[in-house]
PyMOL Python script that loads the backbone (N, CA, C, O; Angstrom):
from pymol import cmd

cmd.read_pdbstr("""\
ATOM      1  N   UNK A   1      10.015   1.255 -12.832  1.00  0.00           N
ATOM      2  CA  UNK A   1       8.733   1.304 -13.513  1.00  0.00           C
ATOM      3  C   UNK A   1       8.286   2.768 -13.603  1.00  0.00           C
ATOM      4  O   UNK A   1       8.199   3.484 -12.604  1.00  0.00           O
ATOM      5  N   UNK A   2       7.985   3.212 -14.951  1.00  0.00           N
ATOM      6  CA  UNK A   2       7.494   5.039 -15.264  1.00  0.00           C
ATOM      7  C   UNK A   2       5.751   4.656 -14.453  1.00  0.00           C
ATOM      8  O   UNK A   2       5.042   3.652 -14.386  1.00  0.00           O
ATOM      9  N   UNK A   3       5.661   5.913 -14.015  1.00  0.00           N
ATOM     10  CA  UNK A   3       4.607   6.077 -13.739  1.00  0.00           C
ATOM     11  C   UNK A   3       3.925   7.308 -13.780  1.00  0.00           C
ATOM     12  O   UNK A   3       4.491   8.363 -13.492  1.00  0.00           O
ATOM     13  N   UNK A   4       2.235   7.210 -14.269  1.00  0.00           N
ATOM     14  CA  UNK A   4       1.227   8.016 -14.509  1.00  0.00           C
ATOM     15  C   UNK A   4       1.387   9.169 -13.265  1.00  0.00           C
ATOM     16  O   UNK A   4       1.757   9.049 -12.097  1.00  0.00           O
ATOM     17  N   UNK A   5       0.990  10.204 -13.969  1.00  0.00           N
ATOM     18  CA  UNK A   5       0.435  11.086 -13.346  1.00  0.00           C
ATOM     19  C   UNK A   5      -0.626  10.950 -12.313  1.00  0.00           C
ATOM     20  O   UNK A   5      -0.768  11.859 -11.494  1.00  0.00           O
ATOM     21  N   UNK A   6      -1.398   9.873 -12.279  1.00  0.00           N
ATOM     22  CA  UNK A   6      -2.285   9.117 -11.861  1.00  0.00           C
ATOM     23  C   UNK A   6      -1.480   8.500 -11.054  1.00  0.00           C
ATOM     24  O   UNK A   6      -1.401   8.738  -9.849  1.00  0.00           O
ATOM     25  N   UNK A   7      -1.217   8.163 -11.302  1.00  0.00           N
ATOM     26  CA  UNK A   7      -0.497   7.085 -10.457  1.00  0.00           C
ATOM     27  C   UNK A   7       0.277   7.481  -9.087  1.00  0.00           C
ATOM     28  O   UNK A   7       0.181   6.949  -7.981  1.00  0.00           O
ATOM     29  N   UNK A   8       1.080   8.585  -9.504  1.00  0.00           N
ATOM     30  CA  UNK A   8       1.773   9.127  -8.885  1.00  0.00           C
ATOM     31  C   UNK A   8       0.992  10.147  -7.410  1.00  0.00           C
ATOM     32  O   UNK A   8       1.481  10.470  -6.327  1.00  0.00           O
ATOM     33  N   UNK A   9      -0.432  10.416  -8.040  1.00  0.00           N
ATOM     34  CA  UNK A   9      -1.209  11.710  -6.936  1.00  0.00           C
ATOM     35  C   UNK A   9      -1.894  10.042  -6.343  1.00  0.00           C
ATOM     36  O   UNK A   9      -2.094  10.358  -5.170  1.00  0.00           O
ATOM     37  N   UNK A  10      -2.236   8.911  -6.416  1.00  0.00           N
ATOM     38  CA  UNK A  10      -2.514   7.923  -6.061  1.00  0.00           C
ATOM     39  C   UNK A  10      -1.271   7.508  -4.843  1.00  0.00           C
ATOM     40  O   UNK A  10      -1.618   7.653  -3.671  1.00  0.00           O
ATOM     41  N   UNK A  11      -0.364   7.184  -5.017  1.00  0.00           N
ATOM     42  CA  UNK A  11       0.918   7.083  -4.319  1.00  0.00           C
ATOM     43  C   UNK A  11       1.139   8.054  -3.426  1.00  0.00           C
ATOM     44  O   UNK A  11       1.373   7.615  -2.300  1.00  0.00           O
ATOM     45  N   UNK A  12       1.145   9.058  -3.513  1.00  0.00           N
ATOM     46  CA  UNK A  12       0.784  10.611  -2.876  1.00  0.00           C
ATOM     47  C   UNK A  12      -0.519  10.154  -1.567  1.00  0.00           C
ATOM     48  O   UNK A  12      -0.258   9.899  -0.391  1.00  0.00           O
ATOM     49  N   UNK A  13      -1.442  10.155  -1.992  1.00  0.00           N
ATOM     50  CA  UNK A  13      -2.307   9.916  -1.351  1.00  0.00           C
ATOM     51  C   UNK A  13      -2.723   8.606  -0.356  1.00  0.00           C
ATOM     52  O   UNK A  13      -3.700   8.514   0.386  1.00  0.00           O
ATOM     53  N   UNK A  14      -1.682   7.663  -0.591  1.00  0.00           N
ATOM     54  CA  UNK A  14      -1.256   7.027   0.490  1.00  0.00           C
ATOM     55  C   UNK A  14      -0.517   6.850   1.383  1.00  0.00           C
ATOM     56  O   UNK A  14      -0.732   6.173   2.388  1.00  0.00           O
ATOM     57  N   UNK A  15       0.584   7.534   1.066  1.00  0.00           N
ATOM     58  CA  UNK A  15       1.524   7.943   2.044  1.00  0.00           C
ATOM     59  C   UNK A  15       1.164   8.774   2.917  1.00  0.00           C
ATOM     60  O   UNK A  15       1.581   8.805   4.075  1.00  0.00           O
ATOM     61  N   UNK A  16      -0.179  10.002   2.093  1.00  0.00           N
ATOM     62  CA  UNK A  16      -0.405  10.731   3.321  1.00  0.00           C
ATOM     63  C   UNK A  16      -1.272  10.445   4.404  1.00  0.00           C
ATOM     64  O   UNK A  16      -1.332  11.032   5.484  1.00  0.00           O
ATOM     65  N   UNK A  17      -1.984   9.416   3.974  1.00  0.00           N
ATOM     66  CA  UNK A  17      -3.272   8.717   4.833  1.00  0.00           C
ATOM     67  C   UNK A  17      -2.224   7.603   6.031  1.00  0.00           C
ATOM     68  O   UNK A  17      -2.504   7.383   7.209  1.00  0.00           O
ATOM     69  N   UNK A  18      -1.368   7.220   5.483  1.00  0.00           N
ATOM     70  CA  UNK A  18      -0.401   5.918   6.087  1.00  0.00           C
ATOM     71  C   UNK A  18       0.024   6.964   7.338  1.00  0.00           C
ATOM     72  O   UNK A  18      -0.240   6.825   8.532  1.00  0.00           O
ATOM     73  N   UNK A  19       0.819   8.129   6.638  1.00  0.00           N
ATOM     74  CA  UNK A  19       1.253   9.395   8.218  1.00  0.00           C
ATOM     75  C   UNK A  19       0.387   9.824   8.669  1.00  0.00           C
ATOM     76  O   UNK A  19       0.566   9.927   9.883  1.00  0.00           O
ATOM     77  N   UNK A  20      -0.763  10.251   8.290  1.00  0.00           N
ATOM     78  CA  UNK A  20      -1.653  10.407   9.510  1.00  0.00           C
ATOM     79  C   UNK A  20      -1.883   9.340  10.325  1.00  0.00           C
ATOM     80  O   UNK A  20      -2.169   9.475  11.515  1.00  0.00           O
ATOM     81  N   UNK A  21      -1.805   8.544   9.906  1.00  0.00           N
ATOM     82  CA  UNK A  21      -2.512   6.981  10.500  1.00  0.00           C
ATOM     83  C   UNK A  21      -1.783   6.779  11.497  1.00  0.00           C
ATOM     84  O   UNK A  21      -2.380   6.448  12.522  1.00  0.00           O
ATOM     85  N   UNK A  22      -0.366   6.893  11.559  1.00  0.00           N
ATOM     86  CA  UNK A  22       0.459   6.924  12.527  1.00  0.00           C
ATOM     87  C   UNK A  22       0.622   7.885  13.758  1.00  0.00           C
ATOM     88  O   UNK A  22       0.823   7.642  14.948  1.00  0.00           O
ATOM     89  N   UNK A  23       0.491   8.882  13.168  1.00  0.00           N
ATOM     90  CA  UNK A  23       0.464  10.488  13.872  1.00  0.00           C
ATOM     91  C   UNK A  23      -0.495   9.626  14.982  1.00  0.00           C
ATOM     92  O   UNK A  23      -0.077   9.277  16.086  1.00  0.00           O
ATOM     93  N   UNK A  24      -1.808   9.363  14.490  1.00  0.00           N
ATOM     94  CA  UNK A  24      -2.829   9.351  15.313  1.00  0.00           C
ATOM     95  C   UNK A  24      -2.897   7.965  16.119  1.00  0.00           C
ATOM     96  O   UNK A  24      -3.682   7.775  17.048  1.00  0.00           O
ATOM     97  N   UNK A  25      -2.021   7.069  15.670  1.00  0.00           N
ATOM     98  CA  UNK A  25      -2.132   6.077  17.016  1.00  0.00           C
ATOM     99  C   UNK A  25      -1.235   6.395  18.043  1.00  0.00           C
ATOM    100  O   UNK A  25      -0.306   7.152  17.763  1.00  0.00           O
ATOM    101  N   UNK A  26      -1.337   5.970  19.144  1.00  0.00           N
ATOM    102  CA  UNK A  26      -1.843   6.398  20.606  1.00  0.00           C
ATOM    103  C   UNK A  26      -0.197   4.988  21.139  1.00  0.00           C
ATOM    104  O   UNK A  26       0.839   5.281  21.736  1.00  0.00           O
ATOM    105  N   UNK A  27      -0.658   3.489  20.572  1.00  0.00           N
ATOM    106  CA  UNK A  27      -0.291   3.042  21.537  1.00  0.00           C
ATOM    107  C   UNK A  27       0.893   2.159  19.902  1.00  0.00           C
ATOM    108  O   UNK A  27       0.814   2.257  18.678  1.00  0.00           O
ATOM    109  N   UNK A  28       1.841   1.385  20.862  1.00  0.00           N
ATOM    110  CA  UNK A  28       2.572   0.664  19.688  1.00  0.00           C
ATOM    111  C   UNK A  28       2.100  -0.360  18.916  1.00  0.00           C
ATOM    112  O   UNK A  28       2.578  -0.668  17.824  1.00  0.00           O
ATOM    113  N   UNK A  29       0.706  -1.169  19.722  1.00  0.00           N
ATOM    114  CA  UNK A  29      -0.030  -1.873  19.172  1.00  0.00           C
ATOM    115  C   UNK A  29      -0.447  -1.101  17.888  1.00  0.00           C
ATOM    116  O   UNK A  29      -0.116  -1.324  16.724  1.00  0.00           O
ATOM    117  N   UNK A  30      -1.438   0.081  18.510  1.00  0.00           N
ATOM    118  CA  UNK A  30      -1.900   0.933  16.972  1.00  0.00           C
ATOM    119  C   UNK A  30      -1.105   1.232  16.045  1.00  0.00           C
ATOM    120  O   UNK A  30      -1.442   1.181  14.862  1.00  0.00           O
ATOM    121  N   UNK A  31       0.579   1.742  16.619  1.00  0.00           N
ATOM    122  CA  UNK A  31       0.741   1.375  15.474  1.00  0.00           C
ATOM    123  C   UNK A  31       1.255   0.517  14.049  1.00  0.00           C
ATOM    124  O   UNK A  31       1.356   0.632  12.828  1.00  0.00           O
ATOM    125  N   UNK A  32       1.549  -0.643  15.460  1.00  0.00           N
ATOM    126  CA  UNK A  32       1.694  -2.182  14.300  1.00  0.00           C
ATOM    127  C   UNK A  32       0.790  -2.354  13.550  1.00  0.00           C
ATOM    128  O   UNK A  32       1.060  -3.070  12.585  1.00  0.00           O
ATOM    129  N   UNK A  33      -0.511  -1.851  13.632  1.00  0.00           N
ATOM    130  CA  UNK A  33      -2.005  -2.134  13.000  1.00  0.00           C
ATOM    131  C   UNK A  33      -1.731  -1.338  12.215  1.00  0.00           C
ATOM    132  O   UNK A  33      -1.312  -1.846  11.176  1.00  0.00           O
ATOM    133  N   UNK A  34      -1.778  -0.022  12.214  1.00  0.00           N
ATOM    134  CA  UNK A  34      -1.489   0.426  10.935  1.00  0.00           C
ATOM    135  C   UNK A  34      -0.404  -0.217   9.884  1.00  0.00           C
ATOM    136  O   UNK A  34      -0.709  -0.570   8.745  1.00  0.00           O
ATOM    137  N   UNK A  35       0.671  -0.296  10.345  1.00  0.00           N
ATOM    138  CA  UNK A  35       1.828  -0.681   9.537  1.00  0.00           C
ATOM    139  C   UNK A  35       1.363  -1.913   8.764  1.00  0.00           C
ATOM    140  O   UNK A  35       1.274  -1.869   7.537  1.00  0.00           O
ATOM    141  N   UNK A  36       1.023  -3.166   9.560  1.00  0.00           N
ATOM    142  CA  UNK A  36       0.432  -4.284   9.174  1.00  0.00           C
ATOM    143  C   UNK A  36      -0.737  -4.270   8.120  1.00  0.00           C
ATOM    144  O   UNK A  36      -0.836  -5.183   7.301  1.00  0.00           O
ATOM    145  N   UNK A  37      -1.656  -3.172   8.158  1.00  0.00           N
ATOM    146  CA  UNK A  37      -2.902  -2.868   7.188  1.00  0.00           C
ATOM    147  C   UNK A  37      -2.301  -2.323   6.013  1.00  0.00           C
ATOM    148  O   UNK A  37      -2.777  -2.810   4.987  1.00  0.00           O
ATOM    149  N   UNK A  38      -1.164  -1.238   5.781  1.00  0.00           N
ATOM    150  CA  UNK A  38      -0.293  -0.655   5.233  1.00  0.00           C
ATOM    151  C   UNK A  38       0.469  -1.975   4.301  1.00  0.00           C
ATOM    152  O   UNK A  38       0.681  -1.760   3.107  1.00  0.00           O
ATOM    153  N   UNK A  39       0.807  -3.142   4.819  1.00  0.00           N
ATOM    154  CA  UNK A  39       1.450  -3.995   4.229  1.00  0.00           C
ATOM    155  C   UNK A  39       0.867  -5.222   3.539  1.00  0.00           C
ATOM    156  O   UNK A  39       1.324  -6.070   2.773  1.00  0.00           O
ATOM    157  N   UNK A  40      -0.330  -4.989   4.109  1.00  0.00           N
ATOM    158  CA  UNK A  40      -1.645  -5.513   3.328  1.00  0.00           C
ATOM    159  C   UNK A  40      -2.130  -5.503   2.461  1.00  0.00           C
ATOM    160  O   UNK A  40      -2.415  -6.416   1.686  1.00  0.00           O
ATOM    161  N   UNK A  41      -2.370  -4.141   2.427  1.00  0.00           N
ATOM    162  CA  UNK A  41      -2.772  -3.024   0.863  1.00  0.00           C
ATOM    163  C   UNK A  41      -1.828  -2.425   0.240  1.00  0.00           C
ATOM    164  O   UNK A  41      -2.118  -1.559  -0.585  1.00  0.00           O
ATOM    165  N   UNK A  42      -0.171  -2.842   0.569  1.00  0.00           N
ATOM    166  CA  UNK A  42       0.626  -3.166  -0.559  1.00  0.00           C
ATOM    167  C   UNK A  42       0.819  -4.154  -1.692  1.00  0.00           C
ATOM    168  O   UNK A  42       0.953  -4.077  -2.913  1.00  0.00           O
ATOM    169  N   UNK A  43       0.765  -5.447  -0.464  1.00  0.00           N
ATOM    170  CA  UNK A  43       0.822  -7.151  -0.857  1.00  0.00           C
ATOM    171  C   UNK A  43      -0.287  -7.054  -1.730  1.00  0.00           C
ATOM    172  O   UNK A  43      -0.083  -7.319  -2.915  1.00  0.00           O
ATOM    173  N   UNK A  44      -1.737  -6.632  -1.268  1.00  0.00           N
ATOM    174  CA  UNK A  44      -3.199  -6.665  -2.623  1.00  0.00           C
ATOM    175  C   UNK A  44      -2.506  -5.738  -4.067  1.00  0.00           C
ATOM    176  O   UNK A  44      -2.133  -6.339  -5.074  1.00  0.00           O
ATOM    177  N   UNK A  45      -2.454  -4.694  -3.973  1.00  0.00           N
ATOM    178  CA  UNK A  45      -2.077  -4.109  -4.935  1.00  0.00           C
ATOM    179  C   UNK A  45      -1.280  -4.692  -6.033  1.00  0.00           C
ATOM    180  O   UNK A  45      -1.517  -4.806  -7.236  1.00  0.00           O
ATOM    181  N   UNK A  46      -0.024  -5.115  -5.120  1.00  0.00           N
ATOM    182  CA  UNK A  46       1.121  -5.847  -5.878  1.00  0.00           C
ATOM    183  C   UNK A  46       0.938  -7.434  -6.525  1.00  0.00           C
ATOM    184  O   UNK A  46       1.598  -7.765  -7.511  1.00  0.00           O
ATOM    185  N   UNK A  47       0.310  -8.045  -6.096  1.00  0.00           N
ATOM    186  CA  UNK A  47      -0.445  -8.915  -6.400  1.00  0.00           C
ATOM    187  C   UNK A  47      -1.538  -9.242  -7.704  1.00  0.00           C
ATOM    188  O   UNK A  47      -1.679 -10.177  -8.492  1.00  0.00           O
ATOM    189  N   UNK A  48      -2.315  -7.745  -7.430  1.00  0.00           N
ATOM    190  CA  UNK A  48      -3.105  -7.514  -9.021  1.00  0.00           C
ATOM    191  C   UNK A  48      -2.064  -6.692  -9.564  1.00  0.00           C
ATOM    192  O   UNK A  48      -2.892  -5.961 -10.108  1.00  0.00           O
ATOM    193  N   UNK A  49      -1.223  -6.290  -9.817  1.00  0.00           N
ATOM    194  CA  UNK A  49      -0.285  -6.118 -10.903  1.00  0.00           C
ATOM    195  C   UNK A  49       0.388  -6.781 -11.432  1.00  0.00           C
ATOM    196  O   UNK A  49       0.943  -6.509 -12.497  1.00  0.00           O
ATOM    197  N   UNK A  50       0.519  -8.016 -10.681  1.00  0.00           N
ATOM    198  CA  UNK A  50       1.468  -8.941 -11.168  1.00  0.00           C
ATOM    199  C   UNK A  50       0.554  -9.733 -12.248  1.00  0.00           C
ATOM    200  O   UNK A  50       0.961  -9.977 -13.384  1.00  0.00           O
ATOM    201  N   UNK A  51      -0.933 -10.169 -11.693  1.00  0.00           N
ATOM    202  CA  UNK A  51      -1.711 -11.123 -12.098  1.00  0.00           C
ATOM    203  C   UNK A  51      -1.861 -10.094 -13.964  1.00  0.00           C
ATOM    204  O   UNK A  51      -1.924 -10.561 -15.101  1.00  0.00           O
ATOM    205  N   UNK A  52      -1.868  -8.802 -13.535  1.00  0.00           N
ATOM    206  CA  UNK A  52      -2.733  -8.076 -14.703  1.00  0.00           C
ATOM    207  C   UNK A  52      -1.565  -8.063 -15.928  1.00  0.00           C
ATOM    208  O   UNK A  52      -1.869  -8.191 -17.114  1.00  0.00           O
ATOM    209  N   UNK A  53      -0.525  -7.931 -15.564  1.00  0.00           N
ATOM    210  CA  UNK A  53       0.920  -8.683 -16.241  1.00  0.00           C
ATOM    211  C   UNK A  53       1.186  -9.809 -16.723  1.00  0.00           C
ATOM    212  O   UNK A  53       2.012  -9.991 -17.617  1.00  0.00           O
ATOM    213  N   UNK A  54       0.470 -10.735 -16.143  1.00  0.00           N
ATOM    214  CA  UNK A  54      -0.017 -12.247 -16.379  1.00  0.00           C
ATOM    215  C   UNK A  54       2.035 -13.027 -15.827  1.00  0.00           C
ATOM    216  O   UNK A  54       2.519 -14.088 -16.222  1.00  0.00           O
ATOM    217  N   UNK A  55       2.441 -12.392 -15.246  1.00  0.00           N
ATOM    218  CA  UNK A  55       3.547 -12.496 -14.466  1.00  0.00           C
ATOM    219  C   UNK A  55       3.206 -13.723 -13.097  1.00  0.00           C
ATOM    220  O   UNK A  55       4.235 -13.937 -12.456  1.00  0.00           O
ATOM    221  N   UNK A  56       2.223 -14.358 -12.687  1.00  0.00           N
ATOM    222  CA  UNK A  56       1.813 -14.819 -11.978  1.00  0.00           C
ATOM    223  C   UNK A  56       1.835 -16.162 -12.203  1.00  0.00           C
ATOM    224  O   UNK A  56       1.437 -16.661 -13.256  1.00  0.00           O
ATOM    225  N   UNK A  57       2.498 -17.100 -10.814  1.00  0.00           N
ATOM    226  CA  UNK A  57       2.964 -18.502 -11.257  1.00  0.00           C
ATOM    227  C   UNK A  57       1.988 -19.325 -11.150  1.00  0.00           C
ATOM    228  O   UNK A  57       1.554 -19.584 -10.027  1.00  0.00           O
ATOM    229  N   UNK A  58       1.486 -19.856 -12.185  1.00  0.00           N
ATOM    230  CA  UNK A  58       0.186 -21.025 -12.020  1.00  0.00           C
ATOM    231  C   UNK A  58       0.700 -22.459 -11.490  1.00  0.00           C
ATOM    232  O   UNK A  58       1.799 -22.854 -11.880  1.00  0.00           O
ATOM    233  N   UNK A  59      -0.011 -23.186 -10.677  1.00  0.00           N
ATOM    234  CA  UNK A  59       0.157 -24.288 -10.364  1.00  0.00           C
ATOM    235  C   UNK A  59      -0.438 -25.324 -10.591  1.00  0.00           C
ATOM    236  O   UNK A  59      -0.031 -26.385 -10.119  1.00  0.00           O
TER     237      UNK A  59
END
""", "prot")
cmd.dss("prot")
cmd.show_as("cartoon", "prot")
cmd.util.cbc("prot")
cmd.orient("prot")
């Protein structure tokens, strides 16, 4: 998939928030929490792209 310029300093800017996020937890719990929140606000994202695609299976 091509992606925006936008898109791309967007992508940028989560990866760098995701490594700090890590840097800064302490214990392995923290940082399953991150990872887990990280996979969260992938799954949302990916989710409204699919729907905005109209790619999304109705039941």
């Amino acid at each position: 998939m091509a992606q925006t310029p936008e898109q791309a300093r967007q992508i940028a800017e989560r990866a760098e928030q995701f490594h700090t996020a890590i840097h800064q937890a302490g214990t392995p719990d923290q940082i399953r929490e991150v990872c887990q929140a990280a996979a969260a606000d992938y799954n949302a994202r990916t989710q409204g792209e699919i729907q905005q695609a109209g790619l999304g299976v109705s039941q």
